[in-house]
N, C-alpha and C positions, 0 to 999 in steps of 0.2 A: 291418533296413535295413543297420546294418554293426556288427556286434560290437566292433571296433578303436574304434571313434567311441564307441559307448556306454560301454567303460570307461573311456574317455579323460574322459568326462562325468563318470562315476560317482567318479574320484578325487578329483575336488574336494571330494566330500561328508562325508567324514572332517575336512577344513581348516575346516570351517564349524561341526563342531562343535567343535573341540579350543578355542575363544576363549570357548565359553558359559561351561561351567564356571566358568574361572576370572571372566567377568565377572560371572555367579550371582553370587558370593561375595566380589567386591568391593561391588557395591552390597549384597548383604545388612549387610558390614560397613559399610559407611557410612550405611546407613541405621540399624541399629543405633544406632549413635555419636550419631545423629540423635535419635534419641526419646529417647535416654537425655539429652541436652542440650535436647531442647524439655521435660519433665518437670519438669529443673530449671527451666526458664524459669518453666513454669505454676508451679513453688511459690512459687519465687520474686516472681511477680504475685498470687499469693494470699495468701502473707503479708503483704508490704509493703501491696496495697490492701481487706485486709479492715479491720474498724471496730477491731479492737485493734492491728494491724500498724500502719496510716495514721496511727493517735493516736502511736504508740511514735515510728516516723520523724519525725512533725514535733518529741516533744516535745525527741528527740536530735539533731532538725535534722541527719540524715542525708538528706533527700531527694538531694541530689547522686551522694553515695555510691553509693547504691540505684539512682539512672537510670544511673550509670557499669556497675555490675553487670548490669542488665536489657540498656545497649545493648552488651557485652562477651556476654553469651551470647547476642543475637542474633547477633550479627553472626558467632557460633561456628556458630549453628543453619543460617544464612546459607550460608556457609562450607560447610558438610556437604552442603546440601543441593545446590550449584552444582556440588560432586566430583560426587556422585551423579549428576546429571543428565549431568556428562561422560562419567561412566561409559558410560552407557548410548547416547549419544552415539558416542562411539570404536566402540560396538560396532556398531552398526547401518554406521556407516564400513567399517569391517574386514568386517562381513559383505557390504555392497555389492561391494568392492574381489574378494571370493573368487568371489560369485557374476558377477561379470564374468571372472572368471578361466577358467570351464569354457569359454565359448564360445571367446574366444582360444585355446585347448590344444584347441579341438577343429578351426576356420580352421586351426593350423598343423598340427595331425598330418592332416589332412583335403588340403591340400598338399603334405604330404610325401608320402604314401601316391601323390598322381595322380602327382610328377614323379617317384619313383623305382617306379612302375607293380607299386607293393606290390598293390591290389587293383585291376584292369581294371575291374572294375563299375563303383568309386565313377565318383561324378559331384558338379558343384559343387552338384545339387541337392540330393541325399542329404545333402552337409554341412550346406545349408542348414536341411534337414527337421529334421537331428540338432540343428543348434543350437538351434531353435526350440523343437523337444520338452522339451530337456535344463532350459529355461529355465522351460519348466512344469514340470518336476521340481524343481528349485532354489525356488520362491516355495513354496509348501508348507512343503519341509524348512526353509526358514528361519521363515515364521511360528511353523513349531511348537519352533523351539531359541527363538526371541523367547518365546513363552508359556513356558520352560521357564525361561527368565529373569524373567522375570517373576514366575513361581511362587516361585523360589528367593529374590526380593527381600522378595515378600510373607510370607515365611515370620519375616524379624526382627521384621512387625509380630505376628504370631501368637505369635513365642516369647515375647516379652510379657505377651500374653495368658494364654497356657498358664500361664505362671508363676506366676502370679495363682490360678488356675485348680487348677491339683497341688498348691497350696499346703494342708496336708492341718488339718482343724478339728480341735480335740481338745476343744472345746467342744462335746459333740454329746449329741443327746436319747438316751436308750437304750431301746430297743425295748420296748414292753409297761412303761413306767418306772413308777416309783410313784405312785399320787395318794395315798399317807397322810396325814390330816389334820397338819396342821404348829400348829396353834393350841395357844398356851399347852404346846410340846412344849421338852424341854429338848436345846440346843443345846450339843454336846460334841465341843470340838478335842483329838484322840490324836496327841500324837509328829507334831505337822505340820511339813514343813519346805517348802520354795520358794528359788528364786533364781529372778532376770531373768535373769542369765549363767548360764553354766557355771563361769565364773572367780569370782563372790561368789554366796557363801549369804547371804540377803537374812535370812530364820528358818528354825532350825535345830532348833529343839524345843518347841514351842505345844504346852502342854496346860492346858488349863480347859474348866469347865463350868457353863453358864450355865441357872438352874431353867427351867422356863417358868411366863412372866406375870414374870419378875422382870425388873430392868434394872440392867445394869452396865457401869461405865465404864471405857473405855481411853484410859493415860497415856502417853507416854514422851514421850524426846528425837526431835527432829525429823531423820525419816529414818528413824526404826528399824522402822519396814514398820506404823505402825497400821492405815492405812487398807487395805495386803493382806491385811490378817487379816480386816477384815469384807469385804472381795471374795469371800472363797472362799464364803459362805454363798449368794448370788447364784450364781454359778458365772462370775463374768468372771472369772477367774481358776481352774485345778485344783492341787489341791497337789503337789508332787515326789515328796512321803513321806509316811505317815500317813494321816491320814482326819477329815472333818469330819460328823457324823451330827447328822441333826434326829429327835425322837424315838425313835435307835436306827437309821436309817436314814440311810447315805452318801449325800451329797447330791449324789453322780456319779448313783445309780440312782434318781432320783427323773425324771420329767417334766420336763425344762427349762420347757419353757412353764406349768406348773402349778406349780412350784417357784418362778418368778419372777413370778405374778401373787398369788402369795399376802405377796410379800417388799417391804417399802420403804422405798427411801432417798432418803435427803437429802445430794447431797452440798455438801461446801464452796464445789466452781466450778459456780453455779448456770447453767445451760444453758437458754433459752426458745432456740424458732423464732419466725422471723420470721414470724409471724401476730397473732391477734387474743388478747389475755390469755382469751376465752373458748375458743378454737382449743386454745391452751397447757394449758389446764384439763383442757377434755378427750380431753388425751391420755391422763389416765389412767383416765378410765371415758369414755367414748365416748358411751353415754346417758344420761349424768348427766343431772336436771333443771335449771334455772334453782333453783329451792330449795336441792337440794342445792349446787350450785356457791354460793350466798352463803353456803348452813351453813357451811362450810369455808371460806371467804374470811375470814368473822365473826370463826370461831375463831382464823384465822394472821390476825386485825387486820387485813386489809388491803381488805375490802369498802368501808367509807367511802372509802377513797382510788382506787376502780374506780367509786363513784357519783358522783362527783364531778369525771369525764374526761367531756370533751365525750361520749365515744362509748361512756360509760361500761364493759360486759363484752368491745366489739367494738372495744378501743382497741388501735392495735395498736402493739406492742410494739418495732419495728425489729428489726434483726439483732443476734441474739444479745442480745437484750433492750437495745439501746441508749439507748433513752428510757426507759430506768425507772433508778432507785439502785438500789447493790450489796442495799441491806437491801429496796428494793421486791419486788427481784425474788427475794432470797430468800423472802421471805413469801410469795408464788405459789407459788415452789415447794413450801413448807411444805403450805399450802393444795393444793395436789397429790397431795400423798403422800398427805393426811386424805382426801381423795375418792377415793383406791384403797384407804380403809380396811385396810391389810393384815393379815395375821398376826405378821407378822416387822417391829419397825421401825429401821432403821438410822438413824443419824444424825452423818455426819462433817462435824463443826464446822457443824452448822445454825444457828446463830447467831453465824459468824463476822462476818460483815458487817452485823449490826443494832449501831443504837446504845444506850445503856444503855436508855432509855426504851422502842424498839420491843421489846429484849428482854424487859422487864419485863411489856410486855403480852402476847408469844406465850408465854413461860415456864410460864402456866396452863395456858395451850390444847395445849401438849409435855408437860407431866406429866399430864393428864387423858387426853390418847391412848395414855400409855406406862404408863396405870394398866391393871394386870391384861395388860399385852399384853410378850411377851417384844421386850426390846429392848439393841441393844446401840449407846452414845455414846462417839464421841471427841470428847472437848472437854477447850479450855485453858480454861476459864471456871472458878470457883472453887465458882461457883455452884450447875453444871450436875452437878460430880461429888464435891456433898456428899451429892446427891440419889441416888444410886448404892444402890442395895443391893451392890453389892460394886466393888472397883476393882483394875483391871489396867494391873500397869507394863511393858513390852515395853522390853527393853532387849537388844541382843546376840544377837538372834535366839531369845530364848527370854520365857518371862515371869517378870518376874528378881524380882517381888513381886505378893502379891493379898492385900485383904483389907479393911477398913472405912479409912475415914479418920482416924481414930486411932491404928489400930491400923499404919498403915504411919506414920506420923507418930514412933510411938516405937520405931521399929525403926533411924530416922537410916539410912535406905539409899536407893536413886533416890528415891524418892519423896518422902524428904524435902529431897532435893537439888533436885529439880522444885519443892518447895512452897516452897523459899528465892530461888529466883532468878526464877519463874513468878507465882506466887497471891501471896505474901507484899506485890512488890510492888503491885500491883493491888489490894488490901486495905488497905495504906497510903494508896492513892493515894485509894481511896474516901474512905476516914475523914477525908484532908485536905480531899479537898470538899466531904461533908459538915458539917465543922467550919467550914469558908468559908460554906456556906449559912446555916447557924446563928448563926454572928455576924455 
C-alpha cells in the first residue's frame, strides 16, 4: 500500500524492544532479592515457632525481639515485592506510550507526504489502512517481549532451583557396590583425615582397629571430632584422606543402602516424628510384629511405660517427641536400633539423657546386644567405658592414646587428665550418695 508508511511503522519496533531487556533484569534482580529475604523470613518462622525455638523465646523472653525481626523482614519482603510489581508496571507504561507512537509517526509522515505531493497515490485512506495494520503488527510484537519478560523474571525463581539441583552428592552408592558380609568383620581407620573447612583440619591422622564382635570406646575433649569418626562408618560423612574398611573393604565401595541397613546408631540428639511411638518403631523394620516391637521395648525398659499410655503403642509422641522425657525418648530410640538388630552397632552417648536408675536397667540390655556384635561407644560415663575391650583418646586430630583402662591410667597423659576432671568426680559424687543412703 505504501512502502514510506510501512517503515515509518516498522521503526518503532526496535524502541519497544531496547526497555525489555533491561526491565528482564531488573525484576529478575528484585525478585532475587525477594526469595532470598522471604527464605530468611520462613527460617526465621521456623525457628522461633517450632517446639524447641517457642520454648527458647519464651524461656529468654525475647518474644518482642523476634516479632520486631519477623515484622522488619516483612516489611523488607513487602518492600521488594511493591519495586517488582512497579517494575513491571513502568514497563507495560513505556511499552503503551511506544506502541501509540507508530501511529502518530505514521498521521504525520502520512501528511507530510499529501501536502508536499511526495507520493500522488497516497490517500487519507491508505494512512488509515496503514495505521490500523501497523497496530496489528505492534500487539503481537509486544505480547511476545511481555513473555520474554516474564521468562527472564521467572528465571531468578529457577536459579534457585537449579542451585539446589547442580549441588553435586559425593555421598553416592557405587555401581555394582559391595554386599560383603560386614558381621563380626574388623573395622580399620588408615591415615584418616577430614575437615568441615578448608581453613581447620578437624583430624589429621586416625589410625585404629577395631576386632570384630569386640567393642571399644571413644574418649576425648569436647570437640575433638569423636562423633565424625563414627560418622565415616555410615557414610554421612566421606574422608578427605585415607580410608575406612570393614572386613578389608572401603566402605566408599560398599552398597550404600546395604552398608547402612546392616549399621546402627544411637545417637545423643534423639530424634522421633511426630507419629505414633509404634509408627517411630517401625521405622526401622517396617514388618516388625507386635512381639517383636515389645521384645525390644522389654529390653530398652521402656514397654511398661507404653502399656500404661491411654493409647498404649499408638500414643503419639507430638513433634520431635514432645510429650515424652529426654530419657523416654531415648529408650525408643534404644529400642529401635534393637529392632533393626544390626551388625555394626554405634552408640553416641546413648545414655546421655537417662537417669542413674533408667541407666542401670537399659545397661544389661546395651551389653547383651554389644555381646559378640562389633561395636563402637562414645561415652562420658565411667561406667560404660570400663566395659570397653579397648579405649580411644582423640585429641588433636589424631588418636593421641589407646589401650585398657589401666593401662591409659598409668601413662598420666589425656586420659588421665579426662579421668581427673571427668569420672573421678562423678565417682566421688556416687560414693558420697551412696554413703548418705547408708547412714
Amino acid at each position: 500500500m505504501s512502502w514510506q508508511l510501512a517503515l515509518v511503522g516498522i521503526v518503532v519496533i526496535p524502541l519497544l524492544i531496547l526497555p525489555t531487556r533491561s526491565v528482564g533484569e531488573t525484576r529478575w534482580k528484585l525478585l532475587t532479592e525477594k526469595q532470598e529475604k522471604n527464605d530468611e523470613m520462613n527460617q526465621l518462622i521456623n525457628e522461633t515457632l517450632s517446639v524447641s525455638g517457642s520454648i527458647l523465646v519464651k524461656l529468654f523472653t525475647r518474644e518482642k525481639q523476634e516479632y520486631d525481626r519477623f515484622v522488619k523482614m516483612n516489611e523488607e519482603v513487602t518492600q521488594l515485592s511493591m519495586k517488582e510489581s512497579r517494575s513491571g508496571q513502568w514497563f507495560r507504561v513505556v511499552m503503551g506510550m511506544f506502541t501509540q507512537l507508530g501511529p502518530l509517526l505514521i498521521y504525520f509522515a502520512g501528511g507530510w507526504f499529501i501536502i508536499k505531493n511526495i507520493d500522488p497515490t497516497l490517500s487519507v485512506g491508505t494512512i488509515t489502512a496503514t495505521v490500523a495494520l501497523t497496530n496489528r503488527l505492534y500487539r503481537p510484537v509486544e505480547s511476545l517481549l511481555n513473555i520474554s519478560v516474564d521468562f527472564t523474571r521467572s528465571l531468578a525463581l529457577f536459579t534457585r532451583i537449579f542451585a539446589y539441583f547442580d549441588k553435586e552428592n559425593t555421598i553416592v552408592s557405587p555401581k555394582n557396590g559391595s554386599r560383603k558380609p560386614i558381621q563380626n568383620k574388623d573395622i580399620c581407620y588408615n591415615h584418616v583425615s577430614f575437615s568441615y573447612t578448608p581453613e581447620k583440619s578437624l583430624l589429621t591422622d586416625i589410625n585404629f582397629v577395631v576386632p570384630g564382635g569386640k567393642m571399644h570406646a571413644i574418649v576425648g575433649p569436647s570437640g575433638s571430632g569423636k562423633s565424625t569418626v563414627v560418622n565415616f562408618i555410615p557414610r554421612l560423612y566421606d574422608v578427605d584422606g585415607g580410608s575406612v574398611s570393614i572386613g578389608g573393604v572401603d566402605v566408599r565401595k560398599y552398597n550404600l543402602t546395604y552398608l547402612r541397613e546392616h549399621i546402627g546408631v544411637v545417637t545423643q540428639d534423639t530424634y522421633l516424628f511426630n507419629g505414633t511411638i509404634r509408627e517411630n518403631l517401625l521405622y526401622a523394620k517396617a514388618d516388625a510384629t507386635q512381639e517383636e516391637l515389645e521384645a525390644a521395648c522389654k529390653t530398652a525398659s521402656i514397654h511398661d511405660f507404653i502399656v500404661n499410655q491411654p493409647d498404649g503403642y499408638d500414643t503419639m509422641v507430638g513433634n520431635r517427641g514432645l510429650k515424652l522425657s529426654g530419657g523416654e525418648k531415648q529408650r525408643i530410640s534404644i529400642a529401635r536400633v534393637m529392632l533393626k538388630n544390626p551388625d555394626i552397632l554405634i552408640l553416641d552417648e546413648a545414655t546421655s539423657a537417662l537417669d542413674s536408675i533408667s541407666e542401670n536397667a537399659i545397661q544389661d540390655a546395651l551389653e547383651t546386644m554389644m555381646k559378640g556384635r562389633t561395636s563402637i561407644v562414645i561415652a562420658h560415663r565411667l561406667s560404660t567405658i570400663l566395659k570397653a575391650d579397648r579405649i580411644l583418646v582423640v585429641k588433636d586430630g589424631v588418636i593421641a592414646e589407646q589401650g585398657t583402662h589401666d593401662d591409659l591410667l598409668e601413662r598420666n597423659g589425656v586420659y588421665r587428665d579426662l579421668y581427673e576432671t571427668q569420672f573421678r568426680k562423678v565417682i566421688e559424687y556416687e560414693a558420697e550418695h551412696q554413703d548418705s543412703e547408708n547412714g
